[in-house]
C-alpha positions as CSV (number, residue, x, y, z in Angstrom):
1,X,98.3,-70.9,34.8
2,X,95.0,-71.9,34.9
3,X,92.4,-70.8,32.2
4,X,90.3,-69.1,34.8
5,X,93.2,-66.8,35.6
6,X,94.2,-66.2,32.5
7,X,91.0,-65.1,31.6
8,X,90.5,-63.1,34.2
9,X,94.0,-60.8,33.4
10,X,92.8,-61.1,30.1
11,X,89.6,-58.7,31.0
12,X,91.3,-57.2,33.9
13,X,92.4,-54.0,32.1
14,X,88.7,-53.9,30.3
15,X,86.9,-53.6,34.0
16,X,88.8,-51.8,35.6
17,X,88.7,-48.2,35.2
18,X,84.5,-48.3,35.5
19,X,84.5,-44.8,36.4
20,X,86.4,-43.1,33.3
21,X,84.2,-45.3,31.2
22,X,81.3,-43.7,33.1
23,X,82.3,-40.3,33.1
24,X,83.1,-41.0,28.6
25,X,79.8,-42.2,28.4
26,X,78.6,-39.2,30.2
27,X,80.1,-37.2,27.6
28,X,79.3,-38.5,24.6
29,X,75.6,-39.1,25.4
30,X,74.7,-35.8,27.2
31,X,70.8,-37.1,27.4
32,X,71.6,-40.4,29.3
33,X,74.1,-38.5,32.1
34,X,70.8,-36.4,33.6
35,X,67.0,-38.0,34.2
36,X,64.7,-35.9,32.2
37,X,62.1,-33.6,34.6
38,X,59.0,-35.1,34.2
39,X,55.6,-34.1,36.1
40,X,54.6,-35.7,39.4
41,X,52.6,-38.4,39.2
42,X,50.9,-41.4,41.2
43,X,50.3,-43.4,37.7
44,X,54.4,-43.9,36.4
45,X,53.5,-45.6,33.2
46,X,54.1,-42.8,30.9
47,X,57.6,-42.5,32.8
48,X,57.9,-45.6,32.3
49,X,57.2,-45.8,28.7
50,X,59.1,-42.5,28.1
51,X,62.4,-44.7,28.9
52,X,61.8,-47.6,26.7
53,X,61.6,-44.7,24.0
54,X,64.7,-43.2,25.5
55,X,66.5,-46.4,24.9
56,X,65.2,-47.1,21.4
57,X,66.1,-43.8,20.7
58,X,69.4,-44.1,21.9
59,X,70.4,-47.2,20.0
60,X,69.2,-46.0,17.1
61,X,71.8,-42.7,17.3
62,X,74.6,-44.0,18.5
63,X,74.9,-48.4,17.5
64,X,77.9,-49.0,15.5
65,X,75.5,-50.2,12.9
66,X,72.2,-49.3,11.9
67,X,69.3,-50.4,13.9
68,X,66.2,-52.0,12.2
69,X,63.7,-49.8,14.3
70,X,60.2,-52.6,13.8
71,X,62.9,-55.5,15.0
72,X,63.8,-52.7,18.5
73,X,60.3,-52.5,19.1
74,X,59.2,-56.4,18.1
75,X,62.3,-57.5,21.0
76,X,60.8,-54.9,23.7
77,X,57.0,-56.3,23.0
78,X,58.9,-59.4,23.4
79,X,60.7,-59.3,26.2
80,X,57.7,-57.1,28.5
81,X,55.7,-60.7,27.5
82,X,58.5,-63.0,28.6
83,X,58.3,-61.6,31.7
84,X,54.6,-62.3,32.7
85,X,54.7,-66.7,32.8
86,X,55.3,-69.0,30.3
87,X,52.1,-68.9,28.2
88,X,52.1,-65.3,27.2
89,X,53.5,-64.7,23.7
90,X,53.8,-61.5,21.8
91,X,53.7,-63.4,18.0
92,X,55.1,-61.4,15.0
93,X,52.9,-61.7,12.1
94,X,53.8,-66.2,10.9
95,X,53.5,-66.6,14.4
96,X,50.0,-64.8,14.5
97,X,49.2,-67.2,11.1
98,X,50.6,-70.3,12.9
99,X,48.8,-69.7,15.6
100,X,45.7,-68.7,14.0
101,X,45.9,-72.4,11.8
102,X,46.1,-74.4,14.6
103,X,43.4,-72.8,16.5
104,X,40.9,-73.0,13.5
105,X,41.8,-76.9,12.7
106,X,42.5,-75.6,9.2
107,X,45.3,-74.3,7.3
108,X,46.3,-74.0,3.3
109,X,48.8,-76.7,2.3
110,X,49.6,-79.5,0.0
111,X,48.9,-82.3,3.3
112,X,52.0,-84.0,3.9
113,X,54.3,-84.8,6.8
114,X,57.8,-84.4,6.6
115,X,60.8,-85.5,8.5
116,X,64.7,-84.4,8.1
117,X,66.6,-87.6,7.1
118,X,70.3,-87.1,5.7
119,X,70.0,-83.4,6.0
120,X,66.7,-83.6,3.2
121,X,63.6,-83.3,3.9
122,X,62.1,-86.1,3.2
123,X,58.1,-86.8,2.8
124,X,57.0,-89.2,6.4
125,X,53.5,-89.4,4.6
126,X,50.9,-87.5,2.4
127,X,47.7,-87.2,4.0
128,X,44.5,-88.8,3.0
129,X,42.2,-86.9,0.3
130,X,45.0,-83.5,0.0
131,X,46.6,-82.3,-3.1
132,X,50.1,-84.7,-2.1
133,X,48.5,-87.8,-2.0
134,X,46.4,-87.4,-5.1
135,X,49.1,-86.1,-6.9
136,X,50.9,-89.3,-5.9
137,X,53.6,-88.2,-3.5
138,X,54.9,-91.4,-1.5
139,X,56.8,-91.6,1.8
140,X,60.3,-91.5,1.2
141,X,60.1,-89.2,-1.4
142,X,63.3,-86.4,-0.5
143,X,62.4,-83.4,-1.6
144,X,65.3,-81.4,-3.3
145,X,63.3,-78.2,-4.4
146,X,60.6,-76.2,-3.8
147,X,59.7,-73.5,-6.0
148,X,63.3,-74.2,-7.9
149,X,64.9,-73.2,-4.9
150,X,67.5,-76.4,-3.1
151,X,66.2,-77.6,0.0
152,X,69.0,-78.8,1.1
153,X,69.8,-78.2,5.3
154,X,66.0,-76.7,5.2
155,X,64.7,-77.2,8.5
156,X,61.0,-78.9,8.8
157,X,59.7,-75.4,10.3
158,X,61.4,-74.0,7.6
159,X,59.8,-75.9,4.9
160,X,56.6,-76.2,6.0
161,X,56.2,-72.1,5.8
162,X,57.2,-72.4,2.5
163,X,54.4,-74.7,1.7
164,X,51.6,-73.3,3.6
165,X,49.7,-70.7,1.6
166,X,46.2,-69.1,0.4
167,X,44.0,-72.0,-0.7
168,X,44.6,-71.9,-4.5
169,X,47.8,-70.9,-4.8
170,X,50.7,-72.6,-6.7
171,X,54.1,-74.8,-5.2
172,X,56.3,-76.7,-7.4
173,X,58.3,-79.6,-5.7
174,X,61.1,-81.3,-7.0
175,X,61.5,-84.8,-5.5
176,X,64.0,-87.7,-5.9
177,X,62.3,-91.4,-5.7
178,X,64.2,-94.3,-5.4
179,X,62.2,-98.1,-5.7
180,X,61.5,-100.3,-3.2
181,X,64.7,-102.4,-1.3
182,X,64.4,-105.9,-2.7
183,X,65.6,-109.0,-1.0
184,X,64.4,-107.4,2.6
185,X,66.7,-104.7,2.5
186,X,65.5,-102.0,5.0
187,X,63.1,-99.7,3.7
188,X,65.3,-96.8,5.4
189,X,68.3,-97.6,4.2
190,X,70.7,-94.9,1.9
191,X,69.1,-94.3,-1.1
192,X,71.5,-95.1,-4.0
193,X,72.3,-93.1,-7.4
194,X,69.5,-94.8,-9.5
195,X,67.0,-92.0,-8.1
196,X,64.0,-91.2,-10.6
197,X,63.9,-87.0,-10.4
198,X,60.2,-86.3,-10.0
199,X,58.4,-82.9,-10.6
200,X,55.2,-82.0,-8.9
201,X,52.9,-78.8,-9.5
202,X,50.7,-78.6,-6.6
203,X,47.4,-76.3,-5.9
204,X,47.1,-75.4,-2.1
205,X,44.0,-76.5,-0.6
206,X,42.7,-75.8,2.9
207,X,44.3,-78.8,5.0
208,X,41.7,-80.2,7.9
209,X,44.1,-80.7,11.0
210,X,43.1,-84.4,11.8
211,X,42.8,-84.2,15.8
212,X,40.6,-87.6,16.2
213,X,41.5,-90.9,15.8
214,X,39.3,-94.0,16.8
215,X,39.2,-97.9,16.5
216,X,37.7,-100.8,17.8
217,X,39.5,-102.6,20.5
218,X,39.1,-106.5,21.7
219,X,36.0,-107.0,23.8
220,X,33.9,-104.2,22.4
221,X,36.1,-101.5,23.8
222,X,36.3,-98.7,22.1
223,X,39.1,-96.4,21.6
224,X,39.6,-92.4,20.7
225,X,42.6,-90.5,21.1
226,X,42.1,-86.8,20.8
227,X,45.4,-85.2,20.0
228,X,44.9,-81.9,20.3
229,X,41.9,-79.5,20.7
230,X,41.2,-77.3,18.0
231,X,37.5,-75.7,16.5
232,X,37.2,-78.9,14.8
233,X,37.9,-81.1,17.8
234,X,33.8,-81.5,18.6
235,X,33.0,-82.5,14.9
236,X,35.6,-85.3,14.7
237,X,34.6,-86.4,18.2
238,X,31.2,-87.2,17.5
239,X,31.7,-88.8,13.9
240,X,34.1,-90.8,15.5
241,X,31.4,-91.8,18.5
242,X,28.5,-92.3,16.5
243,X,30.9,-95.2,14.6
244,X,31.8,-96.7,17.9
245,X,28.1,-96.4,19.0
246,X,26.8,-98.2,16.3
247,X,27.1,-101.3,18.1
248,X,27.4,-101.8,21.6
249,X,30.0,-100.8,23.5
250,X,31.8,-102.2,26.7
251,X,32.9,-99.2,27.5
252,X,35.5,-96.6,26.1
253,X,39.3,-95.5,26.5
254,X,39.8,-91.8,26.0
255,X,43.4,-91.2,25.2
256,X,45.0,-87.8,26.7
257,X,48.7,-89.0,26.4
258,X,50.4,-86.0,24.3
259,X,47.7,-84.1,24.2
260,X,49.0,-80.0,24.7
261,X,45.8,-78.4,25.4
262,X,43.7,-75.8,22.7
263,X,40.6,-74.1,22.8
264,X,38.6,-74.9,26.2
265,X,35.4,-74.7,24.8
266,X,36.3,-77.6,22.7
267,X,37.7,-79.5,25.9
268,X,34.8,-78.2,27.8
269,X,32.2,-80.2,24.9
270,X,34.5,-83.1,24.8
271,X,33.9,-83.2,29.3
272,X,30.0,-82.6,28.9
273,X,29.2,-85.9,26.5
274,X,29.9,-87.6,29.6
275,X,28.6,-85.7,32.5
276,X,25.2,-84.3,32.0
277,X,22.6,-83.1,34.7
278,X,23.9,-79.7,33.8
279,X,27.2,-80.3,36.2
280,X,29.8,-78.1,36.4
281,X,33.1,-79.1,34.6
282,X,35.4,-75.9,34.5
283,X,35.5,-72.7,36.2
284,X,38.0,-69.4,35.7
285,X,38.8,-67.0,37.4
286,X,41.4,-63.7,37.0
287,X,41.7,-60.3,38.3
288,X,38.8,-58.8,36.2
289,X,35.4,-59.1,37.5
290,X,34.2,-60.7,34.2
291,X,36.9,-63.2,33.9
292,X,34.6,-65.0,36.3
293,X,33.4,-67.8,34.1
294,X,31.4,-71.5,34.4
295,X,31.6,-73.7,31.9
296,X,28.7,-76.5,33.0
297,X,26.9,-79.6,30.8
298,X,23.7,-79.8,30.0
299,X,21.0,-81.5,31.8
300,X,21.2,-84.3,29.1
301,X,24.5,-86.3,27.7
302,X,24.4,-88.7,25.3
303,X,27.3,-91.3,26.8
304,X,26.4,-90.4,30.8
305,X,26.1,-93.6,31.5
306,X,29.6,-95.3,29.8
307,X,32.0,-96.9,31.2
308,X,34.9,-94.2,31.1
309,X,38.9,-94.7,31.8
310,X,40.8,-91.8,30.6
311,X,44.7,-91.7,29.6
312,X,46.5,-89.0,30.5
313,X,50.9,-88.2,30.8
314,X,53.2,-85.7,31.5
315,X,52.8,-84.2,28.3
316,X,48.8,-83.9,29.0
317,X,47.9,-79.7,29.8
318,X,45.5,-77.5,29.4
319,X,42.2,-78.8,28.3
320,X,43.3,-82.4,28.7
321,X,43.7,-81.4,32.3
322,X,40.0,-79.7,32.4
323,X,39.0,-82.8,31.1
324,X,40.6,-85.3,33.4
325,X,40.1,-82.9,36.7
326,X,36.0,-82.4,36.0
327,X,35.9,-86.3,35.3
328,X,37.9,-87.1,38.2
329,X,36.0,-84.7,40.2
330,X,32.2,-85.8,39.3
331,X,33.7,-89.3,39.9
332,X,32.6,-90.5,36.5
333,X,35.2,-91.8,35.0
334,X,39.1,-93.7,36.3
335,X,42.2,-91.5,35.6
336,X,45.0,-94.1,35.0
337,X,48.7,-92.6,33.5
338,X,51.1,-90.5,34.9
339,X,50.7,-86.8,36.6
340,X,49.9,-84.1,34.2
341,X,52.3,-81.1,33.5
342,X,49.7,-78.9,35.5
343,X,48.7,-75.5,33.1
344,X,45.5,-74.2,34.7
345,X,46.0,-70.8,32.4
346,X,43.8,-69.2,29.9
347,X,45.3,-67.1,27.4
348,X,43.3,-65.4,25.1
349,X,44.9,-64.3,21.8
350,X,44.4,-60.4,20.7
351,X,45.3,-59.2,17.8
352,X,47.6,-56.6,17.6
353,X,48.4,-53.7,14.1
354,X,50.5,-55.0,11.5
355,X,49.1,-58.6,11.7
356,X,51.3,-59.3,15.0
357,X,49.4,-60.8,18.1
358,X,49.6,-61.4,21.8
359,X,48.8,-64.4,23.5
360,X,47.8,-63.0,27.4
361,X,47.0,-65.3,30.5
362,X,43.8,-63.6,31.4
363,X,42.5,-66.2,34.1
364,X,43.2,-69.2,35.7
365,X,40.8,-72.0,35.8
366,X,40.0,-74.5,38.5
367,X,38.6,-77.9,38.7
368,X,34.7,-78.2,40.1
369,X,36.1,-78.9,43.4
370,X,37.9,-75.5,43.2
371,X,41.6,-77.3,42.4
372,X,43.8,-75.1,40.8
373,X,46.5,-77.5,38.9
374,X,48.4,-75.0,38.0
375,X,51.9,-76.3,38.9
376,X,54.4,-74.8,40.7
377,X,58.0,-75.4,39.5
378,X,59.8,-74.5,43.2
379,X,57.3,-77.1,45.5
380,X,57.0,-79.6,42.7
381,X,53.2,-79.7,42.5
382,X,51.0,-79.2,40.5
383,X,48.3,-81.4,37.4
384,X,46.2,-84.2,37.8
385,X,47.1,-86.9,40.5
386,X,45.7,-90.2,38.3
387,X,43.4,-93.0,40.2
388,X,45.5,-95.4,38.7
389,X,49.2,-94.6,38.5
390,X,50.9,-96.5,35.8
391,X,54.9,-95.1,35.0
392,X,56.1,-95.8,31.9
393,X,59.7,-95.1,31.0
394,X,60.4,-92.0,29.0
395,X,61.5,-93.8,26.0
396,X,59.1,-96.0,25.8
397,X,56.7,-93.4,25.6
398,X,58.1,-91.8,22.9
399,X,58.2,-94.9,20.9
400,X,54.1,-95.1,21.4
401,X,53.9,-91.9,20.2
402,X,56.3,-92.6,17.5
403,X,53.4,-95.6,16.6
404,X,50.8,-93.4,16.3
405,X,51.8,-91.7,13.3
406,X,50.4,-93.4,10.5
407,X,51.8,-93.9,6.7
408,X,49.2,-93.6,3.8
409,X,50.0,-94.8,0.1
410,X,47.3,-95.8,-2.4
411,X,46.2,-98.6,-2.7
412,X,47.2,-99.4,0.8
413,X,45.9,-100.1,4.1
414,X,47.6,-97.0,6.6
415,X,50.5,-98.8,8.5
416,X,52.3,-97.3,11.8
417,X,55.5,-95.3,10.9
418,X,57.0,-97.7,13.3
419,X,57.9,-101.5,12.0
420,X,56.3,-104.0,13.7
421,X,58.6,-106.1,14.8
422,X,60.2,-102.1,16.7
423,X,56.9,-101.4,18.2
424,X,56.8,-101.6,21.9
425,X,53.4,-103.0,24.0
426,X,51.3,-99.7,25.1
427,X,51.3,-101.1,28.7
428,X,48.4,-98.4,30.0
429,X,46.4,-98.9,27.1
430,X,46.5,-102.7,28.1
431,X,45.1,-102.3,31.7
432,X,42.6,-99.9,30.7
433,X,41.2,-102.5,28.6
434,X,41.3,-104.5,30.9
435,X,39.7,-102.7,33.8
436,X,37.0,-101.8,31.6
437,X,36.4,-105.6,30.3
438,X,36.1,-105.9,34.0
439,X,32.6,-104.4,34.1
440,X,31.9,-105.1,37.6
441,X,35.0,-103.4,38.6
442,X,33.6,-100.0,36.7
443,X,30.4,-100.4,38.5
444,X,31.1,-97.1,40.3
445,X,31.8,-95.5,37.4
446,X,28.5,-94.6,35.3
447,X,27.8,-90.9,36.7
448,X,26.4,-91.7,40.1
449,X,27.6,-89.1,42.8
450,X,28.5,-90.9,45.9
């Protein structure tokens, strides 16, 4: 007998007398049998509501076990958001915090990065100028405790709440160190049993969420990759500029890869440096009248006239999209990558009693030529279409990302988290190097509508 039909006689008996299950429940819950009378009306959300009340209500009498009412009501705010796409969030209080850190570039911490190796967390890197790395914290140090407490199995999430805190506050670590490898052993490798037990009494400070990076590349190209847009995004994008400026450049590679989105007036600052002549970059639009919005540069921008490619993957959205589209749009700069995931969404995030908070799609935006890239899962459309289409296996992208990450110890110059001789040739980077060491070929490129 198959297990299909075993199964099936197996729950046989339990469906099949529906109706004296019916007619029991009926019984026992006198309430649920008969719709309550309720007052004609053209508006049905107090009906509505009056139901959802109902059914709290009735869980809460008759659940084999006791009902936790705030986690009833936190599901049904929940699950009403789940419904709408999926951008909107209802966020219990962390999630409000999280969410609130990220946003504002900020957050208190100690400044490290941690992985899970072994089932322990173990320390990737401290970051420059926090609490970790002046404390003297080194990669590869596993932490075993925090607070006293084993971190053993502790997921990264996990952890990291446990070390995020007001600025000023207190966390002890416990962390086992082993030395070096000798002899070229691999630096990964198991640790053995001469560990040195190390104890660390750390004062939270608030962490700066590094979303910038920027280098010199061959030929007087330069080279920012902005991972994420947050309230300090602008900041960090003009330090990092005025460095690059301060000789002359070829021309410059904006990096997009990765990059989820954030706040769109950041994006929107980020797309006017290069437009000027008060252009538009971004529009939205939603069912209220005054989600009508223009988001437009000013009449002046100080790199108008630079030679522009942008980078951008499937795992660009959001404001790396605005970005890319107004760019692509005003013609000023070459679009070279893969298609973007396509979220042309704006969610605004209102908070809600009891430190929760909902993230709400309140508009959709569109490009200056009116595009909406919001994609659409059934017709398989949707993003920015690059100029230049350059596909790159999916692990080999990872792997790039994987390089980015960079390891910082004293006395050291920061190194990838990847080894050299693993790292993998960044094939789009390459060609937009080269394009723009082609300056002829970027002629067309400098903000001149055609």
């Amino acid at each position: 007998m198959s297990i299909v039909l075993r199964l099936a006689l197996i729950l046989l008996p339990l469906a099949a007398p529906a109706a004296a299950a019916e007619a029991k429940a009926a019984a026992a819950f006198p309430k649920a049998a008969a719709d309550p009378v309720r007052p004609e009306s053209s508006d049905k959300t107090y009906e509505q509501l009056s139901f959802l009340v109902d059914v709290i209500s009735y869980i809460q009498e008759n659940y084999v076990d006791p009902a936790d009412t705030q986690k009833l009501v936190y599901g049904a705010a929940a699950g009403m958001v789940r419904e709408l796409d999926p951008f909107s969030q209802f966020m219990q209080p962390q999630e409000h915090r999280e969410i609130k850190a990220e946003t504002e570039g900020a957050f208190g911490g100690i400044g490290i990065r941690m992985i899970l190796k072994d089932d322990w967390l173990t320390v990737l890197t401290p970051l420059p100028g926090t609490p970790a790395y002046r404390s003297g914290m080194l990669p590869n140090d596993r932490i075993i405790e925090i607070d006293g407490e084993t971190s053993k199995d502790l997921q990264v999430a996990d952890a990291m709440e446990k070390l995020r805190g007001a600025p000023g506050s207190k966390v002890k670590l416990t962390v086992m160190r082993w030395p070096e490898p000798a002899g070229g052993a691999k630096a990964d490798a198991v640790p053995g049993e001469d560990g040195v037990r190390k104890e660390f009494s750390l004062t939270r400070e608030s962490i700066k969420i590094e979303s910038v990076q920027y280098r010199k590349l061959a030929g007087q190209v330069g080279y920012v990759r902005i991972a994420e847009f947050s309230a300090r995004t602008m900041a960090d994008f003009r330090e990092a500029m005025r460095a690059l400026t301060q000789d002359s450049l070829a021309g410059l590679v904006l990096d997009l890869r990765f990059n989820p989105g954030g706040l769109l007036a950041a994006a929107v600052d980020v797309a006017a440096s290069f437009l000027g002549e008060g252009k538009l970059i971004v529009y939205t639009q939603g069912r209220r009248p005054d989600s009508h919005q223009e988001f437009r540069a000013g009449t002046q921008a100080p790199y108008q006239d630079l030679p522009l490619v942008v980078l951008v993957n499937e795992a660009s959205a959001s404001g790396s999209e605005i970005i890319a589209g107004a760019l692509q749009d005003h013609r000023r700069a070459l679009i070279m990558g893969s298609r973007t995931y396509g979220k042309a969404s704006v969610q605004s995030v209102i908070p809600l009693p009891g430190h929760c908070g909902l993230r709400l799609t309140v508009a959709r935006y569109y490009t200056p030529n009116g595009r909406s890239i919001q994609r659409d899962e059934k017709k398989k459309t949707g993003g920015i279409t690059p100029d230049t289409a350059v596909q790159v296996a999916r692990e080999v992208e990872e792997k790039i990302y994987a390089q980015w990450e960079l390891i910082y110890e004293p006395g050291k110059k920061p190194r990838s988290a990847v080894k050299k001789d693993e790292a993998v040739r960044d094939e789009v980077l390459d060609r937009a190097v080269a394009l723009i060491q082609a300056r002829d070929v970027l002629g067309r490129l400098k903000g001149k509508e055609k």
